[in-house]
N, C-alpha and C positions, 0 to 999 in steps of 0.2 A: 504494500500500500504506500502510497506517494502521500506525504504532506508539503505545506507551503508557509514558508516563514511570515507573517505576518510584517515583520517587519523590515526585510530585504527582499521577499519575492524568491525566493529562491525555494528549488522546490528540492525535496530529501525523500529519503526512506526512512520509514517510519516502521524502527525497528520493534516499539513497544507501545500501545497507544497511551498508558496509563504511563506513563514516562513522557511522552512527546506533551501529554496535557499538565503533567508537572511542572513541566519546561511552560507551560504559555504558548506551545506550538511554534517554537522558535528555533531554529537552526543554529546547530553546535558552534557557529561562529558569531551569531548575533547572542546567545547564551552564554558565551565565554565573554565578550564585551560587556554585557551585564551583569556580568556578576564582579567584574575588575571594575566599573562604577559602582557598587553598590560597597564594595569594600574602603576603594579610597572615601566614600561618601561615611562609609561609618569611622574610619579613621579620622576624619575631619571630625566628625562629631563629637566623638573621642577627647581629640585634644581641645575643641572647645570646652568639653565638661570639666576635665582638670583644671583648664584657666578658670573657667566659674570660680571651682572650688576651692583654688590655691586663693584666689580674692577674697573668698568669704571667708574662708579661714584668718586671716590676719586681722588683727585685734591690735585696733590704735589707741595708747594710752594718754591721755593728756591732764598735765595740769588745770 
């Protein structure tokens, strides 16, 4: 059975239907680019939270 990437047109074999629909019906090359965004995108989010919390944590004493 042939499937078609949604998001490049490209058409594949569709070795597992219950796998291809995990995927989003997306081809092993538009799958791999998603998921290499979706990591840097959680690393960014990442190091945003630590800055949060390295801010919050600091406690200014004054006269």
């Amino acid at each position: 059975m042939k499937g078609k990437c949604p998001r490049c047109g490209m058409e594949y074999d569709i070795l597992s239907e219950a796998a291809s629909e995990a995927m989003g019906w997306l081809c092993a090359a538009c799958w791999s680019d998603r998921n290499e965004k979706n990591s840097l995108e959680d690393k960014k989010r990442e190091v945003e939270r630590k800055e949060r919390s390295s801010v919050d944590n600091k406690v200014i004493f004054t006269d």
